[in-house]
C-alpha positions as CSV (number, residue, x, y, z in Angstrom):
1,X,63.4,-114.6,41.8
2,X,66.7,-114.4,39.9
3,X,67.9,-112.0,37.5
4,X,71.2,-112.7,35.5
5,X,71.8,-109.5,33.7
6,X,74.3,-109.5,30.1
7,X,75.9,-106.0,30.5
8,X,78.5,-104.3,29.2
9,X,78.2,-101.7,31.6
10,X,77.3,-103.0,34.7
11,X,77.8,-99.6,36.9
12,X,75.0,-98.1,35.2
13,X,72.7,-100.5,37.6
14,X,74.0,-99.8,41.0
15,X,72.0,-96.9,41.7
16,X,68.6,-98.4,40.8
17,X,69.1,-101.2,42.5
18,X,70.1,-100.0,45.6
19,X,67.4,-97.4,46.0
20,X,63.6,-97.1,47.1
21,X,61.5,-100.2,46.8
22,X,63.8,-102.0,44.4
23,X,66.5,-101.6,47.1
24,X,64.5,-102.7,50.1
25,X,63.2,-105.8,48.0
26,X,66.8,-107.3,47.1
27,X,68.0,-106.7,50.8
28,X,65.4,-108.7,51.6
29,X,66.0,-111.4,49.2
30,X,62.8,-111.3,47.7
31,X,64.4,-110.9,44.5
32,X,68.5,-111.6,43.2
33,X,70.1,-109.2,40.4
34,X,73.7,-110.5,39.5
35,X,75.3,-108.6,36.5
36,X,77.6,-110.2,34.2
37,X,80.1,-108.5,31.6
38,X,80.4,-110.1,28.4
39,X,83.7,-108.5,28.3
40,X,85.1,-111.1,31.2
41,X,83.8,-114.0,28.9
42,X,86.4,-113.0,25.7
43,X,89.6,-115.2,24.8
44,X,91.9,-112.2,23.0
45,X,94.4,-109.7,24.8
46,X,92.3,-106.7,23.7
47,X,89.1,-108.3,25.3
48,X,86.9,-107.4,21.9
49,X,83.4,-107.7,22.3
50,X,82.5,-106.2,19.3
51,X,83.0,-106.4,15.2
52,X,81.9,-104.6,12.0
53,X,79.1,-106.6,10.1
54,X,79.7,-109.0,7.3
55,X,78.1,-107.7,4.0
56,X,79.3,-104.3,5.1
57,X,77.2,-101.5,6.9
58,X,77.5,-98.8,9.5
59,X,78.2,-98.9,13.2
60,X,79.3,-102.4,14.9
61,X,77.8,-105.4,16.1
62,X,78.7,-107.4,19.8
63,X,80.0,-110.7,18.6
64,X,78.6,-114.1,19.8
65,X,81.2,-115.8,21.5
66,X,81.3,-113.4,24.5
67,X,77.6,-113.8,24.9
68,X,77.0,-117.4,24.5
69,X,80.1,-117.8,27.4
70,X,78.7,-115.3,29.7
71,X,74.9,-117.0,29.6
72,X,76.3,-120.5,29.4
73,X,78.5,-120.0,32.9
74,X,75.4,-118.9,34.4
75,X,73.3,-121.6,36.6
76,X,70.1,-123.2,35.1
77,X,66.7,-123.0,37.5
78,X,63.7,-124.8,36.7
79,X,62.1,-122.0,35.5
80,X,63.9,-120.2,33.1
81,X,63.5,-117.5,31.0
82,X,66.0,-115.7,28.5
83,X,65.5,-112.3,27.4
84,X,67.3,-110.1,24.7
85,X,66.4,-106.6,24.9
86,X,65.4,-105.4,21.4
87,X,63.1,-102.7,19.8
88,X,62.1,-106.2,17.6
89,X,60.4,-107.8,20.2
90,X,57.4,-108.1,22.1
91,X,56.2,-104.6,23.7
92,X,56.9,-104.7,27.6
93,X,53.3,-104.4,29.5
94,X,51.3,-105.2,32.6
95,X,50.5,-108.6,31.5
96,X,54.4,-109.4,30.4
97,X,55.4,-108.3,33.5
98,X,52.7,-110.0,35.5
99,X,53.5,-113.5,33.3
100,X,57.2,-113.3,34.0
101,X,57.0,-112.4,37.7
102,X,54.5,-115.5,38.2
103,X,55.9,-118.6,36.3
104,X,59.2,-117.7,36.3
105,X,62.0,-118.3,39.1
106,X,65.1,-116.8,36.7
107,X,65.3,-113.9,34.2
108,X,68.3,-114.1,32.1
109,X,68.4,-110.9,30.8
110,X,70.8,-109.6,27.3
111,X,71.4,-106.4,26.9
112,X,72.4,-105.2,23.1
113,X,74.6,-102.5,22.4
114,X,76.0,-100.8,19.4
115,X,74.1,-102.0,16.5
116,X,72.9,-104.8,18.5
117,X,74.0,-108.9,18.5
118,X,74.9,-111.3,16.1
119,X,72.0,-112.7,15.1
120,X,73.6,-116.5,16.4
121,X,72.5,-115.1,20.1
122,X,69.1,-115.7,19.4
123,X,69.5,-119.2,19.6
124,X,70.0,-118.4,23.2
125,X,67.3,-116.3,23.4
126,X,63.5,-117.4,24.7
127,X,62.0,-114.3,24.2
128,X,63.1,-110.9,22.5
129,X,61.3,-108.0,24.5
130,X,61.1,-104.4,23.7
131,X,60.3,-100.8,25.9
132,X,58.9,-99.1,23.1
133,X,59.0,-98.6,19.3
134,X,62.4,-96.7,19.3
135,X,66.0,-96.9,19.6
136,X,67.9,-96.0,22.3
137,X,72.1,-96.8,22.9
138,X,72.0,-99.9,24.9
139,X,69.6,-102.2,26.4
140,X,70.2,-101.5,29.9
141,X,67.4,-99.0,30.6
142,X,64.6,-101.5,29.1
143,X,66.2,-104.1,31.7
144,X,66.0,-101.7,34.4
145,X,62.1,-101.0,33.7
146,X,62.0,-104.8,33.1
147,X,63.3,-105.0,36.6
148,X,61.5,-102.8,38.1
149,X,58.2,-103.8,37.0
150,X,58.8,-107.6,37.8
151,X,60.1,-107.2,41.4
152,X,57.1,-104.8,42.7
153,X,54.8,-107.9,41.5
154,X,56.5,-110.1,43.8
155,X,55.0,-111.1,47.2
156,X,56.8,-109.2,50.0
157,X,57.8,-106.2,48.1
158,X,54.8,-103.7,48.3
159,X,53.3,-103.4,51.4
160,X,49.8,-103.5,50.3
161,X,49.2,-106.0,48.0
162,X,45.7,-104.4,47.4
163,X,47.6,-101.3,45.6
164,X,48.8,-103.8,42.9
165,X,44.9,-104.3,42.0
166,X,43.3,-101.0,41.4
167,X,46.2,-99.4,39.1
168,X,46.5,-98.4,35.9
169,X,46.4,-101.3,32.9
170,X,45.6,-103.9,35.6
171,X,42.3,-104.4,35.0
172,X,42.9,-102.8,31.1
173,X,41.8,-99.5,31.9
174,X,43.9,-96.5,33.1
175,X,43.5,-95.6,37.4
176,X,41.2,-93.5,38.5
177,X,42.4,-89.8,39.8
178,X,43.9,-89.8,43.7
179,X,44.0,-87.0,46.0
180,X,45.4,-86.3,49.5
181,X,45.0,-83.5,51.9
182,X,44.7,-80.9,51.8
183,X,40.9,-80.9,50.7
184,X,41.2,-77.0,49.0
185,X,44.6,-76.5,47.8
186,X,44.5,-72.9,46.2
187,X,40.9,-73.4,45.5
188,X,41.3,-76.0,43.4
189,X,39.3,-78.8,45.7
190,X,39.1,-82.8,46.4
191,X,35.7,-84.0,44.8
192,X,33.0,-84.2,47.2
193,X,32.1,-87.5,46.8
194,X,35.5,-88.7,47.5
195,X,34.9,-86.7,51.0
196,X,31.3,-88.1,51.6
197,X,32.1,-91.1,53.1
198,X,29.8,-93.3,51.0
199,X,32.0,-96.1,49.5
200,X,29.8,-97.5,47.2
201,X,29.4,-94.1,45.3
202,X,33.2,-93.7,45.8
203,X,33.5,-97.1,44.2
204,X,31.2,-95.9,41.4
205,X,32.5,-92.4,41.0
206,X,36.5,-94.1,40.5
207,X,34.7,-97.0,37.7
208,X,33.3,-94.1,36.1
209,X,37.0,-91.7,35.9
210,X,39.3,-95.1,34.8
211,X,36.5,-95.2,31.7
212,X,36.5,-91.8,31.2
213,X,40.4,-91.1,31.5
214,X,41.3,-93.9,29.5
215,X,38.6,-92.7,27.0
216,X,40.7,-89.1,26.7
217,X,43.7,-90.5,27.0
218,X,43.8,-93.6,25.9
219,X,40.9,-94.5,23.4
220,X,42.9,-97.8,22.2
221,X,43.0,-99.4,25.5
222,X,39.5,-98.4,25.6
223,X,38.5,-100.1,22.7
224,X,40.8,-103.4,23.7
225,X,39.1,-103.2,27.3
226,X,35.1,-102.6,25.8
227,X,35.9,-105.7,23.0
228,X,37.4,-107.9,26.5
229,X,34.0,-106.9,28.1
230,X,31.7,-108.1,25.4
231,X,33.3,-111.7,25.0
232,X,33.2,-112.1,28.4
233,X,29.3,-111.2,28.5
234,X,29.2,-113.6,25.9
235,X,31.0,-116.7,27.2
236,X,29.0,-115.8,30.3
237,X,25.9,-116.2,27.8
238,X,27.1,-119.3,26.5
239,X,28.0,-120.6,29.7
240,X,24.2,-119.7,31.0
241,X,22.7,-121.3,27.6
242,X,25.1,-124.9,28.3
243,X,23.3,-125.5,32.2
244,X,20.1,-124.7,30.9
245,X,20.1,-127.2,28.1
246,X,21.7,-129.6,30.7
């Protein structure tokens, strides 16, 4: 996959990029990040990215020209996808992330600053995209996670692919607690079923934690994931009803 990211400060990504699983995953190509600077794409001497708003209004906003240059340089696959970072758009989440890592092959990625874009931008725009209801300086740490959680969907860069199943909001319910040796760390202990050996009562015994941990901490996803359940009882109802008419 290919991510073309709009930055005005491109540094801020090196780190990330280059370290644990993220790193290991672009060495491998499994995944490209390019970064482009709006600021290369501008036509004056003072390389101005950015201008007050017209009507009036505090702060400044990044102008359109710079934008619209820098995304239309870039190349065009198949598969495309163009995302402004915005506290207006759709909340990122496991299904996003799972969407856009499976039928997409490049992630053009805008990252706002200041008091965010000219509103003309969105005509470039696919798909606005958001970490959280709040506001933070820039859009470059919502890429990051954006980044992040796409490329460790991708074949190739988790070793067990089996890991990506049973997690939390996967199957709409948070994950069940883990432990590791040792089995009594200053007496607070592993649960014993966990040492019994019995995997079908360890398979129980984790079904049972995901409902109740997402029913402490969680009690919407709860409700969105008990709601999922009873449609799919029912289509499986309807479904059951349909061959026995037939």
């Amino acid at each position: 996959m290919r991510f073309d990211i709009v930055t005005l400060f491109p540094d801020c990504f090196h780190s990330i990029l280059s370290s644990g699983l993220l790193g290991k995953a672009l060495a491998k190509q499994i995944a490209q990040v390019h970064l482009i600077n709006p600021r290369d794409f501008t036509t004056d001497k003072h390389r101005k990215v950015d201008d007050e708003p017209y009507g009036g209004g505090v702060g400044m906003l990044m102008k359109p020209e710079p934008i619209f240059n820098a995304v239309e340089s870039l190349p065009i696959l198949p598969r495309r996808e163009v995302l402004l970072m915005s506290p207006q758009g759709q909340t990122i989440n496991q299904p996003l992330l799972r969407e856009l890592a499976t039928n997409y092959d490049q992630l053009v990625v805008i990252c706002g600053h200041y008091e965010g874009v000219d509103e003309r931008v969105l005509h470039l725009v696919t798909r606005e995209v958001s970490l959280g209801d709040f506001i933070l300086t820039g859009g470059e740490i919502p890429a990051m996670a954006l980044i992040n959680g796409v490329v460790r969907l991708l074949p190739g860069t988790v070793g067990k692919t089996e890991s990506l199943i049973a997690e939390s909001f996967e199957e709409g319910l948070l994950d069940y607690p883990q432990y590791t040796r040792p089995a009594n760390f200053r007496g607070l202990k592993v649960p014993e079923v966990l040492l019994s050996g019995n995997h079908a009562a360890i398979a129980r015994w984790r079904y049972e934690q995901q409902i109740k941990k997402t029913r402490d901490r969680r009690p919407d996803l709860l409700e969105k994931w008990e709601e999922g359940k009873g449609e799919g009882m029912r289509e499986q109802g309807e479904q059951g009803e349909q061959g026995e008419k037939e």
